[in-house]
Backbone as CSV, one residue per row, in Angstrom:
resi,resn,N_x,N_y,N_z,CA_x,CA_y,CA_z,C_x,C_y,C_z
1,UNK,-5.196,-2.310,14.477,-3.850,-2.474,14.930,-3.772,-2.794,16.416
2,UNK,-4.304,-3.333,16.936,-4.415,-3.787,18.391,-2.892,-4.984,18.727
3,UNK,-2.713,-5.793,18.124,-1.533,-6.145,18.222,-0.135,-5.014,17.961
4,UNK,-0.187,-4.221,17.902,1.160,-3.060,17.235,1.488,-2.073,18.141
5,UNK,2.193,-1.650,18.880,2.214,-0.936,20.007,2.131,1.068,19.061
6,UNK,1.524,1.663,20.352,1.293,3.345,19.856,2.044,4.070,20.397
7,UNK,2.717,4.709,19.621,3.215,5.562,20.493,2.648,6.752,20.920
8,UNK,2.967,7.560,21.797,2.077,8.837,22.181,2.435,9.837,21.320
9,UNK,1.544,10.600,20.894,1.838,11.774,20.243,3.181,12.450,19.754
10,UNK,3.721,12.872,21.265,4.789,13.284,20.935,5.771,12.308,20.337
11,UNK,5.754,11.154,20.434,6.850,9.945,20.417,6.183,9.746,18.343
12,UNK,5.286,10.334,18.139,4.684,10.040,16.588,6.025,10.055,15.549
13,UNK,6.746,10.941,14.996,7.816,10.738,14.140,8.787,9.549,14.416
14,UNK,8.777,8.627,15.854,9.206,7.475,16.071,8.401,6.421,15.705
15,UNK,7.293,6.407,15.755,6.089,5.316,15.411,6.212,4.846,13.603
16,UNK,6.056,6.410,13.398,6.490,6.654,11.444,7.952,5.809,11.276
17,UNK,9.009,6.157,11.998,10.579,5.481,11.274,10.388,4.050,11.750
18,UNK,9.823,3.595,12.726,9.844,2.229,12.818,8.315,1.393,11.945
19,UNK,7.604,2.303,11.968,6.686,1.063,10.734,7.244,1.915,9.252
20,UNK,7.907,3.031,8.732,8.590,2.560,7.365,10.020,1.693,7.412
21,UNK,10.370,1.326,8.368,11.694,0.463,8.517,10.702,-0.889,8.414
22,UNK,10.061,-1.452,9.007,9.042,-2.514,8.795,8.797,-2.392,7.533
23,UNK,7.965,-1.430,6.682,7.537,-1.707,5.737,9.024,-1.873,4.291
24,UNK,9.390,-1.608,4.552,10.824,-1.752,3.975,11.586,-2.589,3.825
25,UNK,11.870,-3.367,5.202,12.146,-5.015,5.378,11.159,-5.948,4.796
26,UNK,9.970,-5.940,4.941,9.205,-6.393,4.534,9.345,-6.735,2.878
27,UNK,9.326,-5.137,2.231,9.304,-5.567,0.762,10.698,-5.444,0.303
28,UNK,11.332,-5.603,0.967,13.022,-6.048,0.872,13.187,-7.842,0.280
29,UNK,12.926,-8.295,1.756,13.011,-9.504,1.770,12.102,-10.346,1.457
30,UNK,10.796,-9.951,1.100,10.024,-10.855,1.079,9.195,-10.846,-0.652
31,UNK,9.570,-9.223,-1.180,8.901,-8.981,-2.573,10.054,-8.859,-3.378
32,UNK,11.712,-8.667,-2.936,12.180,-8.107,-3.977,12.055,-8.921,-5.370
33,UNK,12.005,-9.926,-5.519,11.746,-10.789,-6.326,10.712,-10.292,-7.665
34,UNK,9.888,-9.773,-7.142,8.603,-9.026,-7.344,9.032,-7.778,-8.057
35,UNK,9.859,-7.332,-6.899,9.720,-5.609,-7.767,11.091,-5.670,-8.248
36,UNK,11.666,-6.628,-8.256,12.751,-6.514,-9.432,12.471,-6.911,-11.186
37,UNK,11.404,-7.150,-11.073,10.397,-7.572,-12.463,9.948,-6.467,-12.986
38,UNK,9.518,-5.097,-12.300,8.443,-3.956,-12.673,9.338,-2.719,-12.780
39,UNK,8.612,-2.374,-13.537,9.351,-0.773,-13.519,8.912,-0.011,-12.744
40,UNK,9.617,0.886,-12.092,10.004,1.723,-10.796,8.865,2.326,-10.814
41,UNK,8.207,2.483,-12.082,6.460,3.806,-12.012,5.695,2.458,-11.603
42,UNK,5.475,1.914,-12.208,4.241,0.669,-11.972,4.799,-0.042,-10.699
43,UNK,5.751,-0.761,-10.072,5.845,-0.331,-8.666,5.239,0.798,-7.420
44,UNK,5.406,1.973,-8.126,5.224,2.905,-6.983,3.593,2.852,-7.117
45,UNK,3.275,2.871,-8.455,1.837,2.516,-8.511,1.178,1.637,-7.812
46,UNK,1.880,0.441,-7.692,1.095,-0.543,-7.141,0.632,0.272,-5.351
47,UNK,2.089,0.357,-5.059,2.265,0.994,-3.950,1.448,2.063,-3.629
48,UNK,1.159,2.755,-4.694,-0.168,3.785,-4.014,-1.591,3.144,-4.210
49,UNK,-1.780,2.124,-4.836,-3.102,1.954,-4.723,-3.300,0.719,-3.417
50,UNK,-2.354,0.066,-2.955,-2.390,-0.740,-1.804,-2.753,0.150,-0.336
51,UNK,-2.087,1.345,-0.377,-2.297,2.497,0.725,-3.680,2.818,0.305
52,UNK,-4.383,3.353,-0.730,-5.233,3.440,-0.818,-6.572,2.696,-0.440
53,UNK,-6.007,0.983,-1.042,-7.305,0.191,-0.642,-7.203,0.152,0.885
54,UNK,-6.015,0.576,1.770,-5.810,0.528,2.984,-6.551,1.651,3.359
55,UNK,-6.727,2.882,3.041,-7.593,4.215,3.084,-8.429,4.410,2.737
56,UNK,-9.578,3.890,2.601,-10.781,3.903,1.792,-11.540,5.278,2.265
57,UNK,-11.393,5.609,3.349,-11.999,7.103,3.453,-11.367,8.363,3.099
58,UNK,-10.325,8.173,2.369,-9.349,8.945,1.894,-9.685,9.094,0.308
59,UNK,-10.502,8.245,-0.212,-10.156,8.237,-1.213,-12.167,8.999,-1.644
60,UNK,-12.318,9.681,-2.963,-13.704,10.014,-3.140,-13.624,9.504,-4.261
61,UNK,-13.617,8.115,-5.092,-13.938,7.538,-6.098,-13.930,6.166,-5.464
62,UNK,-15.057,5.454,-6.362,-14.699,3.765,-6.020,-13.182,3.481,-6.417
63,UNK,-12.729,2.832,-5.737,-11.326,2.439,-6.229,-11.406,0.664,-6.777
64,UNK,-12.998,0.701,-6.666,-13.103,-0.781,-7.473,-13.101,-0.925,-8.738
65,UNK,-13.664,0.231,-9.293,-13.877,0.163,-10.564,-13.183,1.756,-11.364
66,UNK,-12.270,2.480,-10.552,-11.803,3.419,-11.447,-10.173,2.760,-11.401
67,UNK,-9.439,3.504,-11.981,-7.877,2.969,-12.212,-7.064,4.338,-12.194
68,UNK,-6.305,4.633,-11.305,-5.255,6.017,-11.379,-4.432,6.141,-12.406
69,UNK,-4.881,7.444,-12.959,-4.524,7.760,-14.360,-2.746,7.703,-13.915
70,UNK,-2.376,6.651,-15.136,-0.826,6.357,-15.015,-1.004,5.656,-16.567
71,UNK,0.153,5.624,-17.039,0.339,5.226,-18.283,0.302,3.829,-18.636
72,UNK,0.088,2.656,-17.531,0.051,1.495,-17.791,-1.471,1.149,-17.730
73,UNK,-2.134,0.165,-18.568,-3.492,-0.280,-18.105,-3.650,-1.428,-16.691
74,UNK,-4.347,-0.762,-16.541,-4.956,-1.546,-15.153,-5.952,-2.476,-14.951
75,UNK,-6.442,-3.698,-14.835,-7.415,-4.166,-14.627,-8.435,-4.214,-13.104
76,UNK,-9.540,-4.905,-13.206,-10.035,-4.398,-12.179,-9.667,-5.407,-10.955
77,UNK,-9.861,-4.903,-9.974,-8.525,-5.996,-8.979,-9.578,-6.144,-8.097
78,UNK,-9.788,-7.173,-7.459,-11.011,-7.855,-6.686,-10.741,-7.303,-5.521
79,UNK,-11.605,-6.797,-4.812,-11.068,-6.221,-2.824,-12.557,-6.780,-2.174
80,UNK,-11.626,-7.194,-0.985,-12.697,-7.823,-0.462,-13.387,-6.782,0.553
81,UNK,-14.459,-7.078,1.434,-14.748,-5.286,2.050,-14.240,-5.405,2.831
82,UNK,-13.438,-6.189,3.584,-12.082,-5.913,4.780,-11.185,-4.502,3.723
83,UNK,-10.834,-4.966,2.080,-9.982,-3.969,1.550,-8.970,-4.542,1.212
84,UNK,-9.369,-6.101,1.228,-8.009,-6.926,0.585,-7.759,-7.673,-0.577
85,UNK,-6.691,-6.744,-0.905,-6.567,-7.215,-2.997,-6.236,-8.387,-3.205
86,UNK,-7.232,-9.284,-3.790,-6.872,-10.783,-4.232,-6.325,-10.841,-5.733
87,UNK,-5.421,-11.181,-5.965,-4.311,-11.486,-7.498,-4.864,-12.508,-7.905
């Protein structure tokens, strides 16, 4: 994140409301299209496994080849080792 400005510590719960206001606009305007197609679980799904491939030290399973137990099937989704999901 070298382009993205930090805030200091204390200023942190400001850093949080302005990148989820970003991330929000973002899939406002640019996905609703997208997630007006999916249902609200497989949405949020997607949504946790994108944070995830974004967290890779967060996570203690390959997230290449396991799938988060959710009721829809999943296939296996290509990440590149930057951590970026190609469709």
């Amino acid at each position: 994140m070298p382009d993205q400005a930090v805030f200091p510590p204390h200023e942190r719960s400001k850093e949080i409301a302005v990148l989820q206001k970003q991330l929000a606009i973002a899939l406002k305007f640019h996905h609703s299209q997208t997630i007006e197609k999916l249902p609200k679980e497989i949405a949020l799904q997607v949504m946790k496994e994108v944070w995830t491939s974004c967290h890779p030290e967060a996570t203690v399973s390959n997230p290449k080849t396991t799938c988060p137990s959710a009721p829809v099937q999943c296939d296996e989704v290509p990440v590149s080792k930057a951590g970026t999901i190609y469709l």
